[in-house]
PDB file of N, CA, C and O in Angstrom:
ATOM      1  N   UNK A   1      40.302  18.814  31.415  1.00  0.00           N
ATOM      2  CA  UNK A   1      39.425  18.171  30.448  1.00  0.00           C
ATOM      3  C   UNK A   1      38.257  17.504  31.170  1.00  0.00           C
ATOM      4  O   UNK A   1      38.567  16.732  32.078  1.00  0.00           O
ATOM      5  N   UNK A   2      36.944  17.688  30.902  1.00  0.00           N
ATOM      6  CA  UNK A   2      35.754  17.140  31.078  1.00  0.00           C
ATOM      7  C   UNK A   2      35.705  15.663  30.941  1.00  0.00           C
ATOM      8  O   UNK A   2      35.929  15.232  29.810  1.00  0.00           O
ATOM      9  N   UNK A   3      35.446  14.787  31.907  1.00  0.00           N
ATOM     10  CA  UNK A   3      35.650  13.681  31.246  1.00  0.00           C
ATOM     11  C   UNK A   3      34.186  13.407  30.676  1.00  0.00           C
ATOM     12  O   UNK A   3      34.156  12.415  29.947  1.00  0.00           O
ATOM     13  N   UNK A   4      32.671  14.217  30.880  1.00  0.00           N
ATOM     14  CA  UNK A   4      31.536  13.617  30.565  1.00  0.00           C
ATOM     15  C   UNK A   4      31.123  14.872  29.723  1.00  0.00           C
ATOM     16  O   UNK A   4      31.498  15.956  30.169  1.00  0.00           O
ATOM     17  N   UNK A   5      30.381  14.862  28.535  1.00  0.00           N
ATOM     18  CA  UNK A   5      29.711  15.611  27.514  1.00  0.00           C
ATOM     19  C   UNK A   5      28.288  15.587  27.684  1.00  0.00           C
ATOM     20  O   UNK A   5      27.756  14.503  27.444  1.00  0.00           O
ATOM     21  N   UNK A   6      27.504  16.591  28.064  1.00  0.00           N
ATOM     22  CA  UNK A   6      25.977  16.283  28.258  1.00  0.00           C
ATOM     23  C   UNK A   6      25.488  17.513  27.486  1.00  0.00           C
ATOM     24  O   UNK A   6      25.913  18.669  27.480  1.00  0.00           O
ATOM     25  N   UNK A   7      24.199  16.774  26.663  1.00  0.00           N
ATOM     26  CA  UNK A   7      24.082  17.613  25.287  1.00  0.00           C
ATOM     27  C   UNK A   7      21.833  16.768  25.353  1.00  0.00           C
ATOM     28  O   UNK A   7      21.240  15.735  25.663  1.00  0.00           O
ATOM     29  N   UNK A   8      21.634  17.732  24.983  1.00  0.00           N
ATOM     30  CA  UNK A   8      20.117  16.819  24.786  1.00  0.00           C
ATOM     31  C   UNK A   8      18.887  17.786  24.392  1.00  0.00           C
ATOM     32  O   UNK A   8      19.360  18.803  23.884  1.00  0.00           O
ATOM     33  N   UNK A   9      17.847  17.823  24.431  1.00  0.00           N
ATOM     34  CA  UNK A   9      16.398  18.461  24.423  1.00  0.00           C
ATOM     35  C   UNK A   9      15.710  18.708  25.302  1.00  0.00           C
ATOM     36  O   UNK A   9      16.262  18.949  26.376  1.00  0.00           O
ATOM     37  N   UNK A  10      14.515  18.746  25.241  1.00  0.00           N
ATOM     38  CA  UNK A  10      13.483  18.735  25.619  1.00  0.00           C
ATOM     39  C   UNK A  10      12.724  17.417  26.550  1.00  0.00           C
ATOM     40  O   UNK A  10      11.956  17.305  27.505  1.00  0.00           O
ATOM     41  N   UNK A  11      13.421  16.604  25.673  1.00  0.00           N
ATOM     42  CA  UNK A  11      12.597  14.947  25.975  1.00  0.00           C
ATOM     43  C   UNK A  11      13.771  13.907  26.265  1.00  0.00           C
ATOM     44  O   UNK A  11      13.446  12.813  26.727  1.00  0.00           O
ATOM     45  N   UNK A  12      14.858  14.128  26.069  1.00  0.00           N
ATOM     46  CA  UNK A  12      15.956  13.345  26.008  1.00  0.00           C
ATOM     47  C   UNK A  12      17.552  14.285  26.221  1.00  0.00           C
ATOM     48  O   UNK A  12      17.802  15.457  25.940  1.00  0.00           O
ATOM     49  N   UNK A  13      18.506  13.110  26.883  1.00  0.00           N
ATOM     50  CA  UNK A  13      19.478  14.002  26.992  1.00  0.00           C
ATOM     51  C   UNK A  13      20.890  12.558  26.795  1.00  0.00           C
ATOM     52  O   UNK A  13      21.265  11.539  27.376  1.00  0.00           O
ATOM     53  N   UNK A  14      21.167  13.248  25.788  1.00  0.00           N
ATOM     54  CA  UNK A  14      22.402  12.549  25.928  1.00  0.00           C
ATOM     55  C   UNK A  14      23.808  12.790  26.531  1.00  0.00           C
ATOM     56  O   UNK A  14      24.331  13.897  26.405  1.00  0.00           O
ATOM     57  N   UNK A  15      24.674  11.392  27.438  1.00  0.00           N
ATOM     58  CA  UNK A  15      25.994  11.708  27.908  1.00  0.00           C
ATOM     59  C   UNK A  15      26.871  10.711  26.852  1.00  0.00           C
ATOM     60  O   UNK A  15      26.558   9.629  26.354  1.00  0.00           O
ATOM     61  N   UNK A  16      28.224  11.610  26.705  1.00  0.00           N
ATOM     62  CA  UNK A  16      29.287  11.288  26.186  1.00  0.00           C
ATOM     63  C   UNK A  16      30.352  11.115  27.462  1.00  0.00           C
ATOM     64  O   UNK A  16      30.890  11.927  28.215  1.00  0.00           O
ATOM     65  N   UNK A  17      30.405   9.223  27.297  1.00  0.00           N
ATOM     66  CA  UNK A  17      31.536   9.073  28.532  1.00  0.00           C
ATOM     67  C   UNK A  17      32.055   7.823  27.831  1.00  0.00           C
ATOM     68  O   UNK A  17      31.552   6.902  27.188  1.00  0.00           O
ATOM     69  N   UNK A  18      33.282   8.184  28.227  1.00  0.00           N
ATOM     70  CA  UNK A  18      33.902   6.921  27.697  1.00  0.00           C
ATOM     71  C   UNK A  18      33.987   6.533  26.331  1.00  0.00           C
ATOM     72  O   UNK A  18      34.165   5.316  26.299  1.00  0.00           O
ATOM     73  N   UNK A  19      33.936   7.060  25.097  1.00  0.00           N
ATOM     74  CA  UNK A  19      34.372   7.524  23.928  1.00  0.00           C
ATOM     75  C   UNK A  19      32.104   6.549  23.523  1.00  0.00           C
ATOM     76  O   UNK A  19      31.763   6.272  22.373  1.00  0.00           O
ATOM     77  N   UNK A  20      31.290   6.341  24.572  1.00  0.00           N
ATOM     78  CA  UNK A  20      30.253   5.721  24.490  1.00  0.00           C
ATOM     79  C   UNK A  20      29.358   7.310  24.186  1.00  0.00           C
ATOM     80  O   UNK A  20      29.668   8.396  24.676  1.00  0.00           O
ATOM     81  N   UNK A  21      28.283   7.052  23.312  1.00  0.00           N
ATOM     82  CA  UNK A  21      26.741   7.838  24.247  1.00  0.00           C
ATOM     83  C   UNK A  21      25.793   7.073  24.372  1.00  0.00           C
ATOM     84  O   UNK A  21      25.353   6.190  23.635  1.00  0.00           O
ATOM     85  N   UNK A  22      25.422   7.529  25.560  1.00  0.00           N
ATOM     86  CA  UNK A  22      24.067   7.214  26.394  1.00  0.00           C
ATOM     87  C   UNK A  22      22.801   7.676  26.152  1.00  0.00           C
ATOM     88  O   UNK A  22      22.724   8.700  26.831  1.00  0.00           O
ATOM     89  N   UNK A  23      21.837   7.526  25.618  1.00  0.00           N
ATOM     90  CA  UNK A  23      20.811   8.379  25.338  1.00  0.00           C
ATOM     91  C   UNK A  23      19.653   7.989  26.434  1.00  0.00           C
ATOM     92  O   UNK A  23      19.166   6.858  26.433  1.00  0.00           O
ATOM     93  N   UNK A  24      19.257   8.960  27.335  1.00  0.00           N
ATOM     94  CA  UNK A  24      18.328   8.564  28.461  1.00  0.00           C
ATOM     95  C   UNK A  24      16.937   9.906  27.756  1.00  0.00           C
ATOM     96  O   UNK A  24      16.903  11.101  27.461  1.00  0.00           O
ATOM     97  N   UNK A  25      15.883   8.568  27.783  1.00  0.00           N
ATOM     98  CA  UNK A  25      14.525   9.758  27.568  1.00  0.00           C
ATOM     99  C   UNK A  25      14.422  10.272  28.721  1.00  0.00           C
ATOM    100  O   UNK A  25      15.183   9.906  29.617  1.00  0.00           O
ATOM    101  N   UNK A  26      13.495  11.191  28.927  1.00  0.00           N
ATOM    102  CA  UNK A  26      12.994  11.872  30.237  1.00  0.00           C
ATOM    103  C   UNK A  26      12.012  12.980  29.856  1.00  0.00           C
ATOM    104  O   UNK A  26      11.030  13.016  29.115  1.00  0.00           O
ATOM    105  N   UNK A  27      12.743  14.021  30.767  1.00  0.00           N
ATOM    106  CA  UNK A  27      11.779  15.477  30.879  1.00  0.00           C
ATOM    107  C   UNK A  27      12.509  16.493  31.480  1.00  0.00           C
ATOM    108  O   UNK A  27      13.052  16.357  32.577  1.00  0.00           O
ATOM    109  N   UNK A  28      12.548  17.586  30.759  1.00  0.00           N
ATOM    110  CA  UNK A  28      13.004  18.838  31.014  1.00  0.00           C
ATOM    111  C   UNK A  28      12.362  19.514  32.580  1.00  0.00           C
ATOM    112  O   UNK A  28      11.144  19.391  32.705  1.00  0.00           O
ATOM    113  N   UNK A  29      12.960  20.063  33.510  1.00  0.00           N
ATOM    114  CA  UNK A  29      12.070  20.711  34.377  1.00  0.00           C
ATOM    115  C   UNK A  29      12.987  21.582  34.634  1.00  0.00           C
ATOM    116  O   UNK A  29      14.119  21.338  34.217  1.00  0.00           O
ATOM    117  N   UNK A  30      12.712  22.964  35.471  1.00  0.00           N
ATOM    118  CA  UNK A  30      12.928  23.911  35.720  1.00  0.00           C
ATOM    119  C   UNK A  30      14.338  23.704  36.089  1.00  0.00           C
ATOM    120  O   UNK A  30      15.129  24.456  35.519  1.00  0.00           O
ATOM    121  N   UNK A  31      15.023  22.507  37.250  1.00  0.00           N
ATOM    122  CA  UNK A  31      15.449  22.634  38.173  1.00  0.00           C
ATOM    123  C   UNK A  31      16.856  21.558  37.346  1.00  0.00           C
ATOM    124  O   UNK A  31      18.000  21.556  37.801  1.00  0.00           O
ATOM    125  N   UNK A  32      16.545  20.946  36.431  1.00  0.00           N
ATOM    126  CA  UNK A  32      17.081  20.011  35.683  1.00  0.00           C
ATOM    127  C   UNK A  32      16.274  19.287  34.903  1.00  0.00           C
ATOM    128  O   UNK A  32      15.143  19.610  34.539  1.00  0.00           O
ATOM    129  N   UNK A  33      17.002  18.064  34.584  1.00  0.00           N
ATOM    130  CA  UNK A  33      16.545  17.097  33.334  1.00  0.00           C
ATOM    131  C   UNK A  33      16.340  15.712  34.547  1.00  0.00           C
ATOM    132  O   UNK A  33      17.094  15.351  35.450  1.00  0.00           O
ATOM    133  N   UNK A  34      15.068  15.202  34.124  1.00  0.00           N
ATOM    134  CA  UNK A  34      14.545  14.026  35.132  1.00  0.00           C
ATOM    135  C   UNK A  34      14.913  12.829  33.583  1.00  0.00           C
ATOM    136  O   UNK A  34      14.668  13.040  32.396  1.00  0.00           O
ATOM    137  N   UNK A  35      15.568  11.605  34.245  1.00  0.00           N
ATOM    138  CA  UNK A  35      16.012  10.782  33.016  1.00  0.00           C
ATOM    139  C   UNK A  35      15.476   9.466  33.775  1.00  0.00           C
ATOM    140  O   UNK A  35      15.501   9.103  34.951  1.00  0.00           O
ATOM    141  N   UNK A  36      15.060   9.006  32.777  1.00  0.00           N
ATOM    142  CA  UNK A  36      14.329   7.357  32.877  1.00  0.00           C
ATOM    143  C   UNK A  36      15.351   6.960  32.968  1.00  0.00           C
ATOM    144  O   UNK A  36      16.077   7.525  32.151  1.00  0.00           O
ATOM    145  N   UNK A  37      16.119   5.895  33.835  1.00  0.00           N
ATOM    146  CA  UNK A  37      16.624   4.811  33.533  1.00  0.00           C
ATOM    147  C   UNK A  37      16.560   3.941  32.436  1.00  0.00           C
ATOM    148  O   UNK A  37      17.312   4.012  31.464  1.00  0.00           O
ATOM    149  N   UNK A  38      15.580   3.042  32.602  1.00  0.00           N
ATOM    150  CA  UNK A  38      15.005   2.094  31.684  1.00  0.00           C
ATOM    151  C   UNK A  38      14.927   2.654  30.471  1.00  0.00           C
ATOM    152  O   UNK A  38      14.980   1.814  29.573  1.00  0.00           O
ATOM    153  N   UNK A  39      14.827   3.698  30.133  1.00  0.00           N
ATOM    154  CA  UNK A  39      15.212   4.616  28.942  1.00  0.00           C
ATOM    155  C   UNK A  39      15.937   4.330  28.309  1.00  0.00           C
ATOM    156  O   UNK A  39      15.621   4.270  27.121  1.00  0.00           O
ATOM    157  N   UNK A  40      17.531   3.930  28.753  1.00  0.00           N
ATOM    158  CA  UNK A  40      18.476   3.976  28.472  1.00  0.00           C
ATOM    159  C   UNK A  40      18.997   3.190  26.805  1.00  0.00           C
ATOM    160  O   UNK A  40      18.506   2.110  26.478  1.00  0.00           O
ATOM    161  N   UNK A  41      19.720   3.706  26.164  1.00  0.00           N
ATOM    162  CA  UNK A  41      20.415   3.075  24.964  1.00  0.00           C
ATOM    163  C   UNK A  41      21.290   3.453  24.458  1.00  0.00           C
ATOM    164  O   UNK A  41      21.089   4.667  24.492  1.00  0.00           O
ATOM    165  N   UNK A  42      22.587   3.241  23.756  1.00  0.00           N
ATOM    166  CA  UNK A  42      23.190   3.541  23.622  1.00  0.00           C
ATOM    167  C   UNK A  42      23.434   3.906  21.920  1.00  0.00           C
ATOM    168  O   UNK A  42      23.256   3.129  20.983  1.00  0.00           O
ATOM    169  N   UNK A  43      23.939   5.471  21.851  1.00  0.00           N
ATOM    170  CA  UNK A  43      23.644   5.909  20.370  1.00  0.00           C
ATOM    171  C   UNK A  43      25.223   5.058  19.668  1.00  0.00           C
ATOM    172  O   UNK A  43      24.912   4.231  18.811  1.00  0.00           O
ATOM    173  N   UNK A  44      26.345   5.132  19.848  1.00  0.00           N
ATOM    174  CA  UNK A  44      26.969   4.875  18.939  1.00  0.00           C
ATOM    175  C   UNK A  44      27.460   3.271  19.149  1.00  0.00           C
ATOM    176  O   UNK A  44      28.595   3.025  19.557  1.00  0.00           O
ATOM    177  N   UNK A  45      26.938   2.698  18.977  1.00  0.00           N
ATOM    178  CA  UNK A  45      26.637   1.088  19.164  1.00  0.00           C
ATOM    179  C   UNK A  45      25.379   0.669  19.713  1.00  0.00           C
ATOM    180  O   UNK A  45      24.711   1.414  20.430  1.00  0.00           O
ATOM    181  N   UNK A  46      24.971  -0.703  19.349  1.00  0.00           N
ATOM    182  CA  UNK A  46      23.990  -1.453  19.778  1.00  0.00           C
ATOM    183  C   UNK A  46      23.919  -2.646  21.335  1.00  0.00           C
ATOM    184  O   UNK A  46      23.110  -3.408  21.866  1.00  0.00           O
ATOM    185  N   UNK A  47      25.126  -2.231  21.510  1.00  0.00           N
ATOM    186  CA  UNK A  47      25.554  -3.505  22.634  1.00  0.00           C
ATOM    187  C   UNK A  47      24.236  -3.256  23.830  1.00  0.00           C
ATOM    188  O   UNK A  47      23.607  -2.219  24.041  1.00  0.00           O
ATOM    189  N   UNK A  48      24.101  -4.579  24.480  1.00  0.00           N
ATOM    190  CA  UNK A  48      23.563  -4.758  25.910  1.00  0.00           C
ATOM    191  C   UNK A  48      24.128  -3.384  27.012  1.00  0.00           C
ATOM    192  O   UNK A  48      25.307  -3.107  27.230  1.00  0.00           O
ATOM    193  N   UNK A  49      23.341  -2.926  27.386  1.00  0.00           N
ATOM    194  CA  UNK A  49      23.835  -2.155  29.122  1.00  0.00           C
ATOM    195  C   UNK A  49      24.191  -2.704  29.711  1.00  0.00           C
ATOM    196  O   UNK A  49      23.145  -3.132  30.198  1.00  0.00           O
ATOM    197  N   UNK A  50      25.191  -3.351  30.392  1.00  0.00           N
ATOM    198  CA  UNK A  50      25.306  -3.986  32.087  1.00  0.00           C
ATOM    199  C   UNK A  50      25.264  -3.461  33.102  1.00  0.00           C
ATOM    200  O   UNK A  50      25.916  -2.420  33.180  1.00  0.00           O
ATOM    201  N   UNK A  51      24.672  -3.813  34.053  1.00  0.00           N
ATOM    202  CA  UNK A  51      24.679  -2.993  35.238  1.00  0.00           C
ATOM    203  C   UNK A  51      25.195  -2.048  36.224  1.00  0.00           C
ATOM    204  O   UNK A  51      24.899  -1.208  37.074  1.00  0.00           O
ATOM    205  N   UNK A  52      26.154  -2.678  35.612  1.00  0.00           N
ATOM    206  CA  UNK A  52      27.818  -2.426  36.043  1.00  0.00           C
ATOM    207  C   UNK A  52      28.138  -1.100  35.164  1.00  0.00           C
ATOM    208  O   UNK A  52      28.339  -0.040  35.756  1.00  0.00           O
ATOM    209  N   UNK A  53      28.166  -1.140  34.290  1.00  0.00           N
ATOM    210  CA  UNK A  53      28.389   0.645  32.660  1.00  0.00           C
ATOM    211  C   UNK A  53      26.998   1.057  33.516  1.00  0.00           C
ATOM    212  O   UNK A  53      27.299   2.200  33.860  1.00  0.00           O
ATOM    213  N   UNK A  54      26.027   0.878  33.913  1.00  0.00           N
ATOM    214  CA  UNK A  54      25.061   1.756  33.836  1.00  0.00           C
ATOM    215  C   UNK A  54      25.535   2.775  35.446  1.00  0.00           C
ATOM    216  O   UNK A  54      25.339   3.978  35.619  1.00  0.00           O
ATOM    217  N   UNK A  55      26.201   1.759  36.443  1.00  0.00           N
ATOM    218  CA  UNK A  55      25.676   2.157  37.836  1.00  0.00           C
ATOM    219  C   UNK A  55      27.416   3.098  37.465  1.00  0.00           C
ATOM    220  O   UNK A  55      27.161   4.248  37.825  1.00  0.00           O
ATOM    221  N   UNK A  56      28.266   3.091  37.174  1.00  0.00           N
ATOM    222  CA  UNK A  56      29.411   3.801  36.491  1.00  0.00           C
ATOM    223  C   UNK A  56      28.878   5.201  35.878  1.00  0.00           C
ATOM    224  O   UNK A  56      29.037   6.320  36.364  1.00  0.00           O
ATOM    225  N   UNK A  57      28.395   4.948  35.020  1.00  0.00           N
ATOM    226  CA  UNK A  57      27.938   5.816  34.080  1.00  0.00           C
ATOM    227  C   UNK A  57      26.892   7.405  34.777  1.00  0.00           C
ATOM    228  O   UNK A  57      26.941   8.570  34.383  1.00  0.00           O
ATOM    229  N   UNK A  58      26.028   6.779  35.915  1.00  0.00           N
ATOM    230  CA  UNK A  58      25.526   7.144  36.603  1.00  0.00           C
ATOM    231  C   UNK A  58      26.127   8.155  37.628  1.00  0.00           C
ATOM    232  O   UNK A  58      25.875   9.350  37.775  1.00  0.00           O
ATOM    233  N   UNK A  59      26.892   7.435  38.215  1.00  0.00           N
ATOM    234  CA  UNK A  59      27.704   7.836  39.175  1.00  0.00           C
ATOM    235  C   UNK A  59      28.589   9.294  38.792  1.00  0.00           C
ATOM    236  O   UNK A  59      28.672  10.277  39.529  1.00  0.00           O
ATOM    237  N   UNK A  60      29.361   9.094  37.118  1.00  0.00           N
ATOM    238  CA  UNK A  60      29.730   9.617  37.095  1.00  0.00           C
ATOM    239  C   UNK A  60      29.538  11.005  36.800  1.00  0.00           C
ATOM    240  O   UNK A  60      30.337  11.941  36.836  1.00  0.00           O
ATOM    241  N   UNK A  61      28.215  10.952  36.476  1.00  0.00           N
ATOM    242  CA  UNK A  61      27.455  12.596  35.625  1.00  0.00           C
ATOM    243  C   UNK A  61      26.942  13.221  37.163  1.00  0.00           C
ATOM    244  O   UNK A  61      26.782  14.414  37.420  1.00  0.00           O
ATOM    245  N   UNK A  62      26.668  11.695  38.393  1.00  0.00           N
ATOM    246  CA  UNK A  62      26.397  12.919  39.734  1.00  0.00           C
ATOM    247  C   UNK A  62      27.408  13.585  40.115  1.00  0.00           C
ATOM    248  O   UNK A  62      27.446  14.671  40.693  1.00  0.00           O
ATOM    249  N   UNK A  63      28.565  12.639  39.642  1.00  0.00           N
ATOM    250  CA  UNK A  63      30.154  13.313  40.434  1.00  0.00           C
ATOM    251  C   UNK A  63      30.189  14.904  39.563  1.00  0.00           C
ATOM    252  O   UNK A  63      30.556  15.898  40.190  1.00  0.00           O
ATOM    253  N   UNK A  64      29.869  14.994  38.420  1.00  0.00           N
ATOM    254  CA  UNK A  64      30.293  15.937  37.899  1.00  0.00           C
ATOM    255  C   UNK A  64      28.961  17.250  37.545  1.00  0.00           C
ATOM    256  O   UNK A  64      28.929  18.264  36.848  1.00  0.00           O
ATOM    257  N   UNK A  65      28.270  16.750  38.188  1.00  0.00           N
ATOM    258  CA  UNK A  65      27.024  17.864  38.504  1.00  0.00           C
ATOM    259  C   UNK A  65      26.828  17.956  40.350  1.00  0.00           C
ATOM    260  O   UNK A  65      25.745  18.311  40.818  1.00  0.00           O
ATOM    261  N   UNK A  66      27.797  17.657  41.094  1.00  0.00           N
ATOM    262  CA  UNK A  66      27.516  17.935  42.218  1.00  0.00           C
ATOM    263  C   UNK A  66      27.254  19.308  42.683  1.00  0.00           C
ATOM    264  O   UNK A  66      26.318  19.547  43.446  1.00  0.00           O
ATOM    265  N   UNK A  67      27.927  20.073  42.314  1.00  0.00           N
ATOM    266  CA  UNK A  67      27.855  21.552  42.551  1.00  0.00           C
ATOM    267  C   UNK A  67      26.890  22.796  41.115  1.00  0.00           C
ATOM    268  O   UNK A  67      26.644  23.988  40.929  1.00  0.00           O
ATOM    269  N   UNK A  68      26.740  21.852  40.660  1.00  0.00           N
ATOM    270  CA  UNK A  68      26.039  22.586  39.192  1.00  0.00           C
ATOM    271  C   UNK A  68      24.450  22.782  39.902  1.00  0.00           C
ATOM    272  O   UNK A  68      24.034  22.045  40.796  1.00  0.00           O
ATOM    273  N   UNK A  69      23.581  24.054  39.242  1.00  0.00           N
ATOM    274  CA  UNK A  69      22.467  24.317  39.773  1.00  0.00           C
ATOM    275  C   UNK A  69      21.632  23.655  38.561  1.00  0.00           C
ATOM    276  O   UNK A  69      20.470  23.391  38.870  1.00  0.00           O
ATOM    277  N   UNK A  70      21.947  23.389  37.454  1.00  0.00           N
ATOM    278  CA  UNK A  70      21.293  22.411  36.947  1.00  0.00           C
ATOM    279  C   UNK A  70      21.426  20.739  37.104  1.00  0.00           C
ATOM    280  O   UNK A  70      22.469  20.304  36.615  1.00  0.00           O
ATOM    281  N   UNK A  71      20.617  19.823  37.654  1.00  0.00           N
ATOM    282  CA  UNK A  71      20.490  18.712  37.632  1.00  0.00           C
ATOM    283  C   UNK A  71      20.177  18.033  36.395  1.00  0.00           C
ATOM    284  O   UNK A  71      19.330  18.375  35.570  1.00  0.00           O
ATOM    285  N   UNK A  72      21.169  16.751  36.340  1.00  0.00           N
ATOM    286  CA  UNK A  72      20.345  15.566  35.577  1.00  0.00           C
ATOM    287  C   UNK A  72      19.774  14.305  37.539  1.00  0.00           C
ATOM    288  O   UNK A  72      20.357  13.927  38.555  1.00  0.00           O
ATOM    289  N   UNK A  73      18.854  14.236  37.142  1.00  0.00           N
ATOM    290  CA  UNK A  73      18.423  13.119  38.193  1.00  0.00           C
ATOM    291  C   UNK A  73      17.416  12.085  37.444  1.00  0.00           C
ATOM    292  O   UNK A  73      16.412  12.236  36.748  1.00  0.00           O
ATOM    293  N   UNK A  74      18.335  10.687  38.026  1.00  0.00           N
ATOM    294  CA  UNK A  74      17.836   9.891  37.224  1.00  0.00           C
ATOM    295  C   UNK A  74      16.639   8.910  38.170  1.00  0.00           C
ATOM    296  O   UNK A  74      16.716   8.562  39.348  1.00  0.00           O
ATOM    297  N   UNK A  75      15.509   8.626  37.120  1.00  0.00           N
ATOM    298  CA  UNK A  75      14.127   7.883  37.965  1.00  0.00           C
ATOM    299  C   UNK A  75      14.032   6.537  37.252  1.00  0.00           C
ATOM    300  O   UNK A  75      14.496   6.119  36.191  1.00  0.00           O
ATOM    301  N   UNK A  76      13.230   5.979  38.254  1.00  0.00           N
ATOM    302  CA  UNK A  76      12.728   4.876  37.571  1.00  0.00           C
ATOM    303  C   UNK A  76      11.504   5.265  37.191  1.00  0.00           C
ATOM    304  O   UNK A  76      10.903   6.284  37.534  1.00  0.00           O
ATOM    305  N   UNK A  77      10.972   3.941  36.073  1.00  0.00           N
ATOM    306  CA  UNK A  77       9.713   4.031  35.579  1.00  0.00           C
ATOM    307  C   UNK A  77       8.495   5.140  35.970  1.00  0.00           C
ATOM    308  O   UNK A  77       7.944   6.039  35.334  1.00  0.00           O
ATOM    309  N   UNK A  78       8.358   4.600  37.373  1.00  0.00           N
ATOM    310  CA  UNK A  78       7.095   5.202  38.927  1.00  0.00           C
ATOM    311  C   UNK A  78       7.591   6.415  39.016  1.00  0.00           C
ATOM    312  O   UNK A  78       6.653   7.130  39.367  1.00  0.00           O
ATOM    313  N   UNK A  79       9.070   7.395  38.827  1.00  0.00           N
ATOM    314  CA  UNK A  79       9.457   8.803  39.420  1.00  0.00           C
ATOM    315  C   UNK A  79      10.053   8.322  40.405  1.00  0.00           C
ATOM    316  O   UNK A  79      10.974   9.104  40.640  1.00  0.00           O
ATOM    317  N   UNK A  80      10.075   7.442  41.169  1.00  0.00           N
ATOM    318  CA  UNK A  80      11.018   7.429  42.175  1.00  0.00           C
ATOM    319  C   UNK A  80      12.171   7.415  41.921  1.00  0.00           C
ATOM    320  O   UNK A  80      12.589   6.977  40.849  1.00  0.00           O
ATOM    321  N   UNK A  81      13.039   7.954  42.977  1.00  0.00           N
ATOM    322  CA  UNK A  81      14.684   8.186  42.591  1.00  0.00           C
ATOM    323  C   UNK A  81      15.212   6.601  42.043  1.00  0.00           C
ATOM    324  O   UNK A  81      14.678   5.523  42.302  1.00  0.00           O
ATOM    325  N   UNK A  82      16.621   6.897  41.079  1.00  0.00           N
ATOM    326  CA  UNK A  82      17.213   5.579  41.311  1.00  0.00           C
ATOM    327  C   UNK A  82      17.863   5.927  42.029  1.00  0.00           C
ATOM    328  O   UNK A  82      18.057   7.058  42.474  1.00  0.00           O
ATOM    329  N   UNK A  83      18.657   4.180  42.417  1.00  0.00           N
ATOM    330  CA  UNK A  83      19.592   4.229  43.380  1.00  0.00           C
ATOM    331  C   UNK A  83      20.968   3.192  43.195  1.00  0.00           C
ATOM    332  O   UNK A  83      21.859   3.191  44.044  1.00  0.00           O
TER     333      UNK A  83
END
C-alpha cells in the first residue's frame, strides 16, 4: 500500500498523506512538477501548517519519488530549492 496519493494539474498538485491533502501551487515542467512551498494549504481542513507536518510531509513524497523519473521538487518563493 502507497502510503502518499499525488494527483494535480497543470498549476497545482495535490498529496494525500496521512488521511490530510496538501495542495501546493506550482508548475508543470517536463522533468516534474516544481511546488511552491509557501503555496501550501490544506484541502480537507483549515488548520495552521507547522513546520514540523510540512518538513514530514516533504520528506515523505522525496522518499517515495526517489527512483521515479518524474519529480515533484519543492521551491521557495525565488526558485531556489527548499531545504
Amino acid at each position: 500500500m502507497r502510503e502518499i496519493k499525488i494527483t494535480g494539474t497543470k498549476w497545482y498538485v495535490d498529496i494525500e498523506y496521512k488521511e490530510n491533502i496538501a495542495r501546493f501551487g506550482g508548475e508543470m515542467c517536463v522533468d516534474g512538477f516544481y511546488a511552491t512551498v509557501n503555496s501550501i494549504s490544506w484541502i480537507k481542513h483549515q488548520e495552521y501548517i507547522e513546520k514540523n507536518e510540512l518538513t514530514e510531509l516533504i520528506k515523505a513524497v522525496r522518499k517515495q519519488n526517489k527512483n521515479s523519473s518524474f519529480k515533484i521538487e519543492f521551491v521557495n518563493d525565488d526558485g531556489s530549492e527548499y531545504k
